[in-house]
N, C-alpha and C positions, 0 to 999 in steps of 0.2 A: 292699743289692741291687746286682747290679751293670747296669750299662747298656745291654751288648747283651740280658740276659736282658729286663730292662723292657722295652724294645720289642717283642721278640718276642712279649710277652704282652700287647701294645695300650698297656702304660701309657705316656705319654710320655715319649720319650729324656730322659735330662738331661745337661745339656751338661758338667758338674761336678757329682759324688757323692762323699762319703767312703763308701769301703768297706773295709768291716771284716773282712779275711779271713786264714789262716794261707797259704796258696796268694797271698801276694805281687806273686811276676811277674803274676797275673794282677788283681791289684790294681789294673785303670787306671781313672779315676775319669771318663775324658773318652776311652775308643779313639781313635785316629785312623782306624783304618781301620772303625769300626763300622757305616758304611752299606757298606763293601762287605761283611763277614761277615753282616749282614741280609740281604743280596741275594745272596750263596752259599747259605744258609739255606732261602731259598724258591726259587730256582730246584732247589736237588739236592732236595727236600721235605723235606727235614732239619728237624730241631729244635732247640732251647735249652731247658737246663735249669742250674738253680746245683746243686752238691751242696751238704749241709751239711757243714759243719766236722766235725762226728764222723766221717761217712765218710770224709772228708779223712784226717784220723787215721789213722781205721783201717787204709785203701788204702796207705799208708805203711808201716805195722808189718806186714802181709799181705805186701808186695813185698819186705820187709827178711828177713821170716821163711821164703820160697817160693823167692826168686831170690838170697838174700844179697846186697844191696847195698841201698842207701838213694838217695831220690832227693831233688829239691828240693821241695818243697810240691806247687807244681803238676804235679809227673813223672806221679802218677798219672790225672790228670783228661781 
């Protein structure tokens, strides 16, 4: 899971997580700036969501196959 998604959803932040994702760059186990993207979050009434890795995938091979070009893991997120 990742960190700012936990909070979002009440569980408590944790200050350090391994997480487990193909989407890399977005791999950060500790954000720095996660209490400001919390607080971007709720002031615009925005939300948090993690996608799954399948989508991940897919969102890839869809953008490779529609726009011809590939991106990095997280391009499509």
């Amino acid at each position: 899971m990742f960190p700012i998604i936990e909070a979002y959803d009440g569980i408590l932040p944790c200050e350090s997580c391994q997480t487990d994702t193909i989407a890399k760059s977005l791999a950060i186990g500790n954000p720095p700036d996660g209490f400001y993207s919390l607080k971007v979050i709720e002031q615009s009434s925005g939300s948090a969501t993690a996608a799954p890795e399948k989508e991940i995938a897919e969102c890839i091979k869809l953008l490779a196959e529609t726009e011809g070009f590939f991106t990095e893991t997280a391009g499509e997120l």
